[in-house]
C-alpha positions in Angstrom: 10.3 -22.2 -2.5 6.7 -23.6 -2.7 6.3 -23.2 1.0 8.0 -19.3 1.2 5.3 -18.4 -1.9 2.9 -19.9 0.2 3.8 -18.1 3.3 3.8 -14.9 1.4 0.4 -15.0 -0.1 -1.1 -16.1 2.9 0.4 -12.2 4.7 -0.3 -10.7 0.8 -4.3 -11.2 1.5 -4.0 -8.6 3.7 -3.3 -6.2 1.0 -6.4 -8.0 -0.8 -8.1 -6.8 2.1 -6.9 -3.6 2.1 -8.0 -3.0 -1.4 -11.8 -4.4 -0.9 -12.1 -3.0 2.1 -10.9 0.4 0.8 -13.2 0.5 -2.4 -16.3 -1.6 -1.4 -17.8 1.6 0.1 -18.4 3.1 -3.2 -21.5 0.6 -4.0 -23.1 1.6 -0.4 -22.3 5.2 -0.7 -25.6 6.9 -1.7 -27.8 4.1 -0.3 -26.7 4.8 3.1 -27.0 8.4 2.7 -30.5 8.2 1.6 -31.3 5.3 4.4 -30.0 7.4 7.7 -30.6 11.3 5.8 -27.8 12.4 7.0 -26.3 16.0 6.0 -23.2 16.3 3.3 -21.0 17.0 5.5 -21.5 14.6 8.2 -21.9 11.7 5.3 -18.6 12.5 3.9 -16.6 13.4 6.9 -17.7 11.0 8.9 -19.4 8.0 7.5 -17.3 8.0 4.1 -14.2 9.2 5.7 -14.0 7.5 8.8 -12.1 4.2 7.8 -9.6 6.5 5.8 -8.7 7.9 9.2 -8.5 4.8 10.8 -6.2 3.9 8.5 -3.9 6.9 9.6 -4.0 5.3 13.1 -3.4 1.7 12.2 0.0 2.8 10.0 0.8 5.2 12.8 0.5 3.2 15.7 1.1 -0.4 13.5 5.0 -1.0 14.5 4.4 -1.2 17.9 2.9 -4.6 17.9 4.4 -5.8 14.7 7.4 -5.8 16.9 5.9 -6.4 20.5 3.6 -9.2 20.1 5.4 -10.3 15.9 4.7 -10.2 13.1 2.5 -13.3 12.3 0.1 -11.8 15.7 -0.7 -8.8 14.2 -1.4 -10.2 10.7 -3.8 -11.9 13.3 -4.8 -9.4 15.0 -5.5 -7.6 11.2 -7.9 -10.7 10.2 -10.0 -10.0 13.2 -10.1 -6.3 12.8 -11.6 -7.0 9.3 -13.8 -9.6 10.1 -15.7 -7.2 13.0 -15.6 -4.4 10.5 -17.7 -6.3 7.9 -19.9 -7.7 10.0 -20.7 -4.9 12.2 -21.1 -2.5 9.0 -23.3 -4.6 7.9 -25.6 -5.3 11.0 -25.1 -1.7 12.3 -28.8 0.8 12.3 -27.1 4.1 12.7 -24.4 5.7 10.9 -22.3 6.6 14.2 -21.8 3.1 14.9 -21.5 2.5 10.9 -18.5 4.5 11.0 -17.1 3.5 14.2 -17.0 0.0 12.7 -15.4 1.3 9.6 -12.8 2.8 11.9 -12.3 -0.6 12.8 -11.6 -1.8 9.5 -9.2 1.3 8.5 -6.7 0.3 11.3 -6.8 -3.5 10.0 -5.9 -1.4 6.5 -2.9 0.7 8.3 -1.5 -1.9 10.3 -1.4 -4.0 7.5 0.9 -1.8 5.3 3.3 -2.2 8.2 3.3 -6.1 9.0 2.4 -7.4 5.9 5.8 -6.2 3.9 7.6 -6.3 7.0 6.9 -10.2 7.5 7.5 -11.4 3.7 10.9 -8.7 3.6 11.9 -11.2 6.4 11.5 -14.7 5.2 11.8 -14.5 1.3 15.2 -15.0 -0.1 17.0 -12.3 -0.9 16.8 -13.7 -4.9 13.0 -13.2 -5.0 12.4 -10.4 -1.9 11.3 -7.9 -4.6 8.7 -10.4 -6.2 7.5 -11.5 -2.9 6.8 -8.4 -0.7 5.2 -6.8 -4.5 2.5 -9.5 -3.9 0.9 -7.2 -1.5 0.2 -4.4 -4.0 -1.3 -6.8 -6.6 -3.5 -8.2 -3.7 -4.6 -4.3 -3.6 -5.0 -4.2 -7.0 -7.0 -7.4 -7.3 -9.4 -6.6 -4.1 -10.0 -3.3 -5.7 -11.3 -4.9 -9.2 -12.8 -7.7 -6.8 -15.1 -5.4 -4.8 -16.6 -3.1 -8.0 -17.2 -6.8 -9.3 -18.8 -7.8 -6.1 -21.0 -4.7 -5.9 -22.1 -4.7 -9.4 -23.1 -8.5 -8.5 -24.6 -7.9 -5.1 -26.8 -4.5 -6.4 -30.2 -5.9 -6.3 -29.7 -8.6 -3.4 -32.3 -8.3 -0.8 -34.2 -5.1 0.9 -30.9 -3.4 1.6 -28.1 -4.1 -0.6 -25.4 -2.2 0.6 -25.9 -4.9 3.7 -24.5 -7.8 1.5 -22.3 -5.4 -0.2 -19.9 -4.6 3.2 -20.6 -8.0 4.7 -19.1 -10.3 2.0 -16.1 -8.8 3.2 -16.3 -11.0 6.5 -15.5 -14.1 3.9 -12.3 -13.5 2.8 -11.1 -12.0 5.7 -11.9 -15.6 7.5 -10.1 -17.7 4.6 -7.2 -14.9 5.1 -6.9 -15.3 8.8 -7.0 -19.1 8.8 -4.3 -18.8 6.4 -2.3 -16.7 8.4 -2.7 -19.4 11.6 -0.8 -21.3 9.4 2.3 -19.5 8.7 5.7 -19.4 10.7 6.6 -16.8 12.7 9.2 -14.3 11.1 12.7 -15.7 11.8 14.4 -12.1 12.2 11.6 -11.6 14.9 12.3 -14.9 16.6 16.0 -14.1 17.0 15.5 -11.1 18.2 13.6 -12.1 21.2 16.2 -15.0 21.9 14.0 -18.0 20.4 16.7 -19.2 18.3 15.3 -22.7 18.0 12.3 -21.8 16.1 13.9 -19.5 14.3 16.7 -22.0 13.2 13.4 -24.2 11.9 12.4 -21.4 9.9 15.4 -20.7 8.5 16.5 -24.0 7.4 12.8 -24.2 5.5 13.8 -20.9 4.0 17.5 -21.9 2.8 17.6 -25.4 2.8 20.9 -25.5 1.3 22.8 -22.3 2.9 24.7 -22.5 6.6 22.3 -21.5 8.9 24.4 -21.4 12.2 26.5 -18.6 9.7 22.9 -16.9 8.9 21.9 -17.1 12.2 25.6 -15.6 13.6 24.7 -13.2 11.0 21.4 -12.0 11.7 21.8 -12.5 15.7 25.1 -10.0 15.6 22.9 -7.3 13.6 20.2 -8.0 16.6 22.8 -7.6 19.3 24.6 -4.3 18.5 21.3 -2.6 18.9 21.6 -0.1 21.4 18.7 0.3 24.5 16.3 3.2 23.1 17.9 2.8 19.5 15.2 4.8 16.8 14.7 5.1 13.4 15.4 9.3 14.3 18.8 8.8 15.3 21.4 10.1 13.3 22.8 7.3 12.4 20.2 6.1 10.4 18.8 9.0 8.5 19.7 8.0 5.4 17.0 5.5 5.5 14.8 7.4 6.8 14.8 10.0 4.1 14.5 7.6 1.5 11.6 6.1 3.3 10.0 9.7 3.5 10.8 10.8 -0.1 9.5 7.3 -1.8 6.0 7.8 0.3 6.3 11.4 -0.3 6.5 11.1 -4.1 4.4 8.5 -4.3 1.0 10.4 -3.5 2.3 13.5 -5.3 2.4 11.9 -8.5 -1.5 12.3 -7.7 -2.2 9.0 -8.2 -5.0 8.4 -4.8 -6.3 11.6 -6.2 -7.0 10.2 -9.9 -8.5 6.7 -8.2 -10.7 8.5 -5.9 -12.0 11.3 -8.4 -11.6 9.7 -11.9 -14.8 9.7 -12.6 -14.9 13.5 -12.6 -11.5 14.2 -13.9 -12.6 12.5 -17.3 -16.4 14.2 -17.1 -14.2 17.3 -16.9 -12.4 16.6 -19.7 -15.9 16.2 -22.0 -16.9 12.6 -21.5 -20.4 11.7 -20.8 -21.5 10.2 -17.7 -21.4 6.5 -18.9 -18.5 6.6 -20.9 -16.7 8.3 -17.3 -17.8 5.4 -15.6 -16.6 3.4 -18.3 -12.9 4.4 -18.3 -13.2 4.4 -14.6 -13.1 0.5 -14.7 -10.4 0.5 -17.7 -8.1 2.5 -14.8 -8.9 -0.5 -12.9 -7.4 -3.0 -15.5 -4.7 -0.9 -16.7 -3.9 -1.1 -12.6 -3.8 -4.7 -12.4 -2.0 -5.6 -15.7 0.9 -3.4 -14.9 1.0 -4.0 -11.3 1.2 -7.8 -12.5 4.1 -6.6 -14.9 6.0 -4.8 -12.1 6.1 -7.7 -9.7 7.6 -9.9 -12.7 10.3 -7.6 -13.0 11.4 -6.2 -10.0 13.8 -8.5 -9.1 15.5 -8.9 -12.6 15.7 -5.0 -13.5 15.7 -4.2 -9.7 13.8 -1.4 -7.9 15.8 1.4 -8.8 15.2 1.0 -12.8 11.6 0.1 -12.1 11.0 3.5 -10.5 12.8 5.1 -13.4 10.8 3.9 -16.1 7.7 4.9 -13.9 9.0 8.5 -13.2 9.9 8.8 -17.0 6.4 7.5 -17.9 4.7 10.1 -14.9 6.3 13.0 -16.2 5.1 11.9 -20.3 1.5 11.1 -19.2 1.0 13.9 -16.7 2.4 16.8 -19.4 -0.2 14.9 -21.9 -3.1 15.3 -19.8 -2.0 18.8 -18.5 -2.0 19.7 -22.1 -4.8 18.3 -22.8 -6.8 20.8 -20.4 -4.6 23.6 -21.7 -5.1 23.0 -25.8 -9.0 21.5 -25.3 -8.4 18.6 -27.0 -11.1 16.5 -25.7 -12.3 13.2 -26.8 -10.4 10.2 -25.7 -7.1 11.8 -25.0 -7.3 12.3 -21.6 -8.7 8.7 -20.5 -6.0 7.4 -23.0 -3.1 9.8 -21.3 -4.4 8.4 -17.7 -4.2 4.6 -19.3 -0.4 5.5 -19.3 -0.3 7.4 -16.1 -1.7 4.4 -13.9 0.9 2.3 -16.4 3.3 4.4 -15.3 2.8 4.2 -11.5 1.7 0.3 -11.5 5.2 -0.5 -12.3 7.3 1.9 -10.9 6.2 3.1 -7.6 3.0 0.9 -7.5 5.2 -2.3 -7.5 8.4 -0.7 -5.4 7.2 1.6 -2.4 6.3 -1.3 0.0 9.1 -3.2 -1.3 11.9 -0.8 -1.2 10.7 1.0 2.6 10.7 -2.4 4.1 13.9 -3.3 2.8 15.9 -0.7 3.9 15.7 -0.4 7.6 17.5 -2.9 10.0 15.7 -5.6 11.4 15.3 -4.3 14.8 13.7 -1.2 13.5 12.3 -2.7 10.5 8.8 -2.1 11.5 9.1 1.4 13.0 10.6 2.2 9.4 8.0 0.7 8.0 5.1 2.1 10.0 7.2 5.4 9.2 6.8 5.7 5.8 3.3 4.1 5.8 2.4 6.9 7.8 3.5 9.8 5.3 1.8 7.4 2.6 -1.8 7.7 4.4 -1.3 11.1 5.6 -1.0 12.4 2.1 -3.1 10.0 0.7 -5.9 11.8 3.3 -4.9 15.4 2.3 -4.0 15.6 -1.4 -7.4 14.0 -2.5 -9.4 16.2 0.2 -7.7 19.2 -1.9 -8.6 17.8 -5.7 -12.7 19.5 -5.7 -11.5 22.7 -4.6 -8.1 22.9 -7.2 -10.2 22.1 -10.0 -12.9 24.0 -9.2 -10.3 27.6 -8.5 -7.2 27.1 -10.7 -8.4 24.3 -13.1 -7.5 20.6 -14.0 -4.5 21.6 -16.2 -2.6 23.4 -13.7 -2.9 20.8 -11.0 -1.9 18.1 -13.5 1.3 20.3 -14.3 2.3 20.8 -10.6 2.2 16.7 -10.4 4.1 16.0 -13.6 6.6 19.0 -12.4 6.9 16.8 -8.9 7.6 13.6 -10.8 10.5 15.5 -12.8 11.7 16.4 -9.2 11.1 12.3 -8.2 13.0 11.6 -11.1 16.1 13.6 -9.8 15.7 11.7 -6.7 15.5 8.1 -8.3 19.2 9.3 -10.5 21.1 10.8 -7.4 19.7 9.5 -4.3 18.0 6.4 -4.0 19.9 3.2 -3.8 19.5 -0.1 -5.6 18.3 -2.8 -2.6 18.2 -5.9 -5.1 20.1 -9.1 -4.5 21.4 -8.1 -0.7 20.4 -9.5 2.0 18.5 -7.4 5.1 21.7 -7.7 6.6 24.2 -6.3 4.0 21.5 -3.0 3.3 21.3 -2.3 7.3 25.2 -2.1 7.2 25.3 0.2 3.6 22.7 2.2 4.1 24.4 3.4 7.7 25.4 6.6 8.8 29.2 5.3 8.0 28.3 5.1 4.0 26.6 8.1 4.1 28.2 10.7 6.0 26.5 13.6 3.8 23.3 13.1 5.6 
């Protein structure tokens, strides 16, 4: 088991990564506006915006060498990605070829959602799958505290500190991708490509004490029934794919990128000063990590489906809280301290199950294009919803839009009761065959 947590953490960094990578921008933001003078609009549609659409590429385009070249090359690949990001953002002179190298970065972010998951769904047990694969949104979590903590440290270091800011990156992505050299290959992968003698290794490191000629007769028949051109479209497995699209769908109309990415407005709006905005900004932060921590403790002994009813219970209490506070004018601390609960609320229900539950529930063969599927709809909304929050606020007001997201979380809530299945304790194997078209002909 030491060597699987191992193997895990080393493919988690990548969501450590992703959450640096994602955030660290902040600290350079007005610096680099003030250093090139570029306009408002080109600044935030192209030099702060550019890695966000990269992103949409990378989880787009992610399966296809996730399941070409494996899964442990593209979490290679991914280290590289986000080592020439850092590097070149921070060397660059221009802000054309400052974004172009944050593009760089926001695929290594997009691709990772997709191989990351993928690769720990695959070799953890099916006992402690949920813990495992959650270790990759508490990297997130953690890079995002890591890299406010970095730029508060790095502020007044040298002429130009937004350099050191985005090149400090380049470290851990090299202790990540010299990790990742050392990790085995996915044994679901190896199989399917015919290299049944590594994957044999892997597997007997994996269940030491199980009968692996029975889980390799297992996994290899699931491989071999595949049909040429097979797709995650075909009818026979829409089931999964809805669930895939409604999890990822929920998940960024609970309005959750749209509170990390504008919090420090949303609580100015509500009547807090500047300082005391920034203030609660960083308590989000915690709140973030400390639930996020409690999620991946218990999503393997309550399983994913109570997890994400708990966290649609808790969206639907903290969301019609801060809507009324809005409404009524209550002001003060209640809408930092209804937001406390929110992020509570999301850390351990869908901030601890999406990645979990999307890469669980496709077969292996397709496992990645599932993945890469919902990833998509993720960063898609996660692009479009925020882009919106300025202009809602600004026209129909804070409360309403915190209504429409706490009225979406009631109709998550219907989906968690009536739809979505509970994947804990099964293997891969056993959900491919009960989440088919044969167990669910209504769809």
């Amino acid at each position: 088991m030491k060597k699987i947590f191992a193997w895990s953490i080393s493919a988690a960094l990548a969501g450590f990564l992703f959450g640096f990578d994602t955030v660290v921008i902040s600290g350079a933001d007005k610096a680099l506006q003030e250093a090139w003078g570029t306009s408002d609009a080109f600044h935030g549609s192209v030099v702060m915006a550019m890695a966000l659409w990269g992103t949409v590429i990378g989880a787009i385009f992610g399966g296809f060498p996730t399941n070409h070249f494996g899964r442990k090359n593209t979490l290679l690949g991914i280290g590289f990605l986000y080592i020439i990001s850092a590097l070149g953002s921070a060397l660059v002179n221009d802000p054309v070829s400052f974004a172009i190298f944050r593009f760089i970065g926001g695929l290594g972010v997009g691709a990772s959602t997709i191989a990351a998951p993928t690769y720990v769904s695959e070799i953890a047990p099916q006992k402690y799958r949920g813990r495992l694969v959650s270790l990759y949104q508490f990297n997130i979590v953690l890079g995002i505290l890591i890299a406010f903590l970095s730029n508060y440290l790095l502020r007044n270091t040298g002429e130009e500190p937004w350099r050191w800011m985005l090149g400090v990156e380049a470290i851990p992505a090299v202790i990540y991708t010299i990790f990742v050299v050392m990790v085995p290959r996915s044994p679901r992968w190896l199989i399917s490509k015919a290299r049944n003698a590594e994957a044999e290794k892997v597997l007997l490191a994996i269940h030491p004490d199980s009968d692996i000629k029975e889980k390799m007769t297992e996994i290899r028949q699931q491989s071999e029934t595949k049909l040429a051109g097979e797709n995650i479209f075909m009818k026979k497995y829409r089931f999964p794919l809805i669930l895939a699209f409604l999890v990822a769908f929920f998940n960024q109309l609970s309005g959750i990128n749209a509170l990390l990415y504008y919090a420090p407005r949303i609580f100015e709006a509500a009547g807090l000063g500047e300082s005391t905005a920034l203030l609660s900004s960083i308590g989000v932060g915690v709140v973030n990590l400390l639930f996020t921590i409690l999620g991946v403790v218990l999503i393997d002994k309550l399983g994913r489906k109570q997890l994400m009813l708990i966290g649609s219970i808790g969206y639907i209490i903290s969301l019609s809280l801060v809507a009324a506070s809005f409404f009524l004018d209550w002001g003060g601390l209640s809408v930092p301290i209804f937001l406390f609960l929110f992020i509570a609320a999301h850390a351990i229900g869908q901030g601890a199950v999406i990645w979990v539950f999307i890469s669980e529930i496709f077969p292996n063969h397709l496992r990645a294009m599932g993945q890469s599927f919902g990833s998509s709809t993720h960063w898609l909304l996660a692009a479009i919803i925020p882009s919106l929050i300025p202009f809602l606020f600004s026209t129909v007001g804070p409360a309403y839009v915190f209504a429409f997201f706490a009225f979406m979380m009631f109709l998550q809530l219907l989906f968690v009761i009536f739809m979505m299945p509970e994947t804990k304790g099964k293997s891969l194997e056993e959900l491919s065959e009960e989440l088919s078209i044969k167990k669910h002909r209504s769809f």
